[in-house]
N, C-alpha and C positions, 0 to 999 in steps of 0.2 A: 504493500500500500504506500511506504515512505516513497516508494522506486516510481510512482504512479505519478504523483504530485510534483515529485522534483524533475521527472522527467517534463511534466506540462509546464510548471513553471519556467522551466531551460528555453520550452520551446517558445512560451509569451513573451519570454525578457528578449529571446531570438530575432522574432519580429516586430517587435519595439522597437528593440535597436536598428535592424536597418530600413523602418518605417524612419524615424529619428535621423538616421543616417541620408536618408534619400532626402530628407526636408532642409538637411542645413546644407546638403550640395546643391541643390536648388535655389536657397536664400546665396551663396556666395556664386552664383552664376553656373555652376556646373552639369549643366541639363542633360549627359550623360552619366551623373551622379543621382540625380534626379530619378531616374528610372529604376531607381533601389526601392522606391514606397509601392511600386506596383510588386515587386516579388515579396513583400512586407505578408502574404498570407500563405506561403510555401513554408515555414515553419510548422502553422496550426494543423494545417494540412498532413505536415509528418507525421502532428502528435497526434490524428484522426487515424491516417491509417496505420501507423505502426505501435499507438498506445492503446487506442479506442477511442471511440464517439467521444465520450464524457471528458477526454483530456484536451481534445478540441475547446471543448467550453472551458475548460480550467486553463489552458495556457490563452486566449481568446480575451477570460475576465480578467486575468496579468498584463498580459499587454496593454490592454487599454486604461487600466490602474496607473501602469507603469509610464504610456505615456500624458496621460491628466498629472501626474507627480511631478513628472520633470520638463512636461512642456506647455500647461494650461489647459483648460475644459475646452476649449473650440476644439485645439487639436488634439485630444482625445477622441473627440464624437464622431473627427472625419476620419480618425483611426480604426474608431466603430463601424461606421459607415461603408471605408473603402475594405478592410480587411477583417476585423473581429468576427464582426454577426453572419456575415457570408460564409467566412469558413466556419464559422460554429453550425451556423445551420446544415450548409451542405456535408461538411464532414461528420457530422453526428448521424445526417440521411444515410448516405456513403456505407457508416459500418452496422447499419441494420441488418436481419437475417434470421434467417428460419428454416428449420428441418424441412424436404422433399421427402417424397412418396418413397426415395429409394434408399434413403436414410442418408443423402448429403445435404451440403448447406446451400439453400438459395438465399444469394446477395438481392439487395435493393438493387433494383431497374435500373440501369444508364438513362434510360427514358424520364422515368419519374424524377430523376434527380437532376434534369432537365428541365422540366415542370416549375420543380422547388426553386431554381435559378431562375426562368420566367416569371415568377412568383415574387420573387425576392427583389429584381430589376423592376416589375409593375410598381412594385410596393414602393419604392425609393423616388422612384421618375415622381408617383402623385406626390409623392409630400414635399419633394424638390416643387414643381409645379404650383402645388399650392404656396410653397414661401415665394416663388417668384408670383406668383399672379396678387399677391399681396401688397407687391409695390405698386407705389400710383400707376404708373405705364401699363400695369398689365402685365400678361406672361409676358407677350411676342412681344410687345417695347422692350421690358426689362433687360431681354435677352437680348435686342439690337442693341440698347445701352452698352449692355456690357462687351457687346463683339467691338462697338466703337472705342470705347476707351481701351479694347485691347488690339486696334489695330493701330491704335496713336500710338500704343508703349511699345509697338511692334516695329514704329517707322515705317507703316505704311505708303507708297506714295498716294497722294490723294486721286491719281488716276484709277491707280489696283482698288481701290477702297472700296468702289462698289460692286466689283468681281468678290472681293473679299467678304463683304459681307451678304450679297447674291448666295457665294457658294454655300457658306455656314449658317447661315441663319436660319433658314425654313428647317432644316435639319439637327442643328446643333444638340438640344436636350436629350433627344435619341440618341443618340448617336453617340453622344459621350457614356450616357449608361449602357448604351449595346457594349461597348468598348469597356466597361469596367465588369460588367457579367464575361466577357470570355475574356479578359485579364483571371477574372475565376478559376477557369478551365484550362487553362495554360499553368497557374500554379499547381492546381491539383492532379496534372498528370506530372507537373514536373515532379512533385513532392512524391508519389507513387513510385514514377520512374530509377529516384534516387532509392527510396527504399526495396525495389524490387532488385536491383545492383548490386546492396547489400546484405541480400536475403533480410530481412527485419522487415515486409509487410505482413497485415495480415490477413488483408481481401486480397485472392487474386486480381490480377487487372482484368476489367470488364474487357467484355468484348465489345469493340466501337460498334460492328457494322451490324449487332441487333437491337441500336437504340429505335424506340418505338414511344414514340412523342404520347404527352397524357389526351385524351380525344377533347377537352375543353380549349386547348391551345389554337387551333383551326377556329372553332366559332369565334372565340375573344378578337385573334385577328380579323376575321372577317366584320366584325359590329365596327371595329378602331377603322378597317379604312372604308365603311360605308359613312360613316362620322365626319371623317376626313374629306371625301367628296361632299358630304351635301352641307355640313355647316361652315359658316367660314368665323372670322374672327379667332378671338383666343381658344377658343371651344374646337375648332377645326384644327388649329394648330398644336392643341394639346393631343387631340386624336391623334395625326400625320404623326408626330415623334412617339407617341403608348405603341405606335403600329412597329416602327422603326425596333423597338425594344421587344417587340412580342415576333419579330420574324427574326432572332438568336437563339432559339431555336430549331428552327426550319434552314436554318443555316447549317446548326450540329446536324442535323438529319439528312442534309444535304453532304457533308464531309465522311457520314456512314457510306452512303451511298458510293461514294468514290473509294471508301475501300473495300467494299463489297468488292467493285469492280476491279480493283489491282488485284484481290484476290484471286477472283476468277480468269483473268487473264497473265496470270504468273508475272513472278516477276516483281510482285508486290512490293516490297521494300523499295527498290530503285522509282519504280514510279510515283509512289505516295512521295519518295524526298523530290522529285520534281517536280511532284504537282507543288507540296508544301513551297518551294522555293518559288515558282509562278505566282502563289497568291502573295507572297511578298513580295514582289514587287509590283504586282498589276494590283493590289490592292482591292481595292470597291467592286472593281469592275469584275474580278470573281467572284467576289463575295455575293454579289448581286445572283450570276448566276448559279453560285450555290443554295441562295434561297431558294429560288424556282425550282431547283433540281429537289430540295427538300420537299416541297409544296406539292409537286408532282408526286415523290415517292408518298407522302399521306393521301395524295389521290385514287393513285394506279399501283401502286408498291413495287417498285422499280426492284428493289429488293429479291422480292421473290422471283424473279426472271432470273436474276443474274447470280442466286445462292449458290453456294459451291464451294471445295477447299478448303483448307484452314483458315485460322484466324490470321490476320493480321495487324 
């Protein structure tokens, strides 16, 4: 039990510190130092799969103690926010499980814990939403506010200015929470990955290419972009970006998909590292259409066509 606690506590004060760490290279210009607050939930995650669910929550309420102590209540809560409660929730989902028919264990769904992440990005987007639409302006003002004041500290030229704010704006509140839900899922396989390395997991790794989305996900998108087309103002604009956040999902389901396919066509590993490496640099523009491929596979099940092989 000592070995229980001082292991989760290891892991909170772990992603404190380079939560902490990514914020002061940040404050001293380092924005490739900066990018330490997003791995800031790759610790919890360790203590999820290789302690248990419950050390997730104990290293989770360390951390955020940890940084409210040494760096004030705002940035604890976006400590909260960006890394504690995601991985408490999702890693606590993560090491659920129960005896099968044939006396093994079945793990919690890749799918449902997909869900749980749709769930957790809705959850954050409205109450972000609601503190922004609380300012005079509005949502959609607030949010032009603040794209303007950050393309003045950005030395914008006043030419680019309305490209810059064109490209970001209709999109921005999505788009940042789409981006912080698979900041998620990047740490939680990293933190898997490591532990699988070292033998010290305790859930096998799921298999990607039988994630099977929860069936309320399709309708909620479908209401956000009937919303999105008929109303307009702030109410339309909240919809377009909830739609933005509820198709990260259909996006994971869409990247099952494509390993189905390396699967099936051998070869697997060399081409999932070049697709992976494609959506780095073309960015959006496959992300886009790994939505659709997602959306289709909940349609027609793309899946079952192309099943075969081992895992990958």
């Amino acid at each position: 039990m000592h070995r229980f606690w001082l292991l989760a506590a290891v892991a909170g004060l772990a992603s404190a510190a380079t939560f902490l760490g990514g914020v002061m290279a940040g404050l001293i210009g380092s924005y490739s130092g900066f990018l330490l607050v997003y791995l800031s939930p790759t610790p919890l995650f360790a203590a999820a799969f290789g302690v248990g669910g419950l050390a997730a929550i104990a290293a989770a309420g360390t951390g955020t103690l940890a940084v409210m102590l040494i760096s004030g209540l705002p940035q604890g809560l976006a400590y909260a926010a960006l890394a504690a409660v995601p991985a408490a929730v999702l890693g606590r989902q993560a090491m659920l499980s129960r005896g099968d028919a044939e006396g093994g264990v079945e793990w919690y769904p890749p799918g449902a814990l997909a869900g749980w992440l749709c769930g957790l990005g809705m959850m954050v987007f409205v109450l972000l939403s609601l503190l922004l639409a609380s300012q005079p302006a509005g949502l959609s003002g607030t949010v032009k506010d603040m794209l303007s004041e950050l393309a003045d500290w950005m030395a914008v030229a006043d030419e680019d200015k309305d490209v810059f704010m064109g490209l970001l704006h209709p999109v921005l509140p999505g788009a940042a929470i789409a981006f912080l839900m698979l900041i998620q899922v990047v740490n939680g396989a990293l933190a898997q990955g490591l532990l699988v390395a070292a033998t010290r997991n305790i859930r096998p790794t799921p298999d990607f290419g039988t994630l099977e989305l929860p069936g309320w996900i399709a309708p909620a998108g479908a209401a956000a972009a009937v919303a999105a087309i008929v109303f307009g103002g702030d109410f339309g604009y909240f919809a377009r970006n909830l739609l933005i956040v509820i198709t990260v999902p259909f996006f994971l389901q869409g990247l099952s998909v494509v390993h189905v396919l390396a699967r099936r066509t051998g070869g697997g590993t060399m081409l999932l590292a070049v697709f992976y490496m494609t959506l780095i640099v073309l960015g959006w523009v496959v992300a886009i259409v790994l939505v659709l491929v997602g959306l289709a596979e909940q349609i027609i099940g793309i899946r079952r066509r192309l099943s075969g092989g081992d895992s990958v």
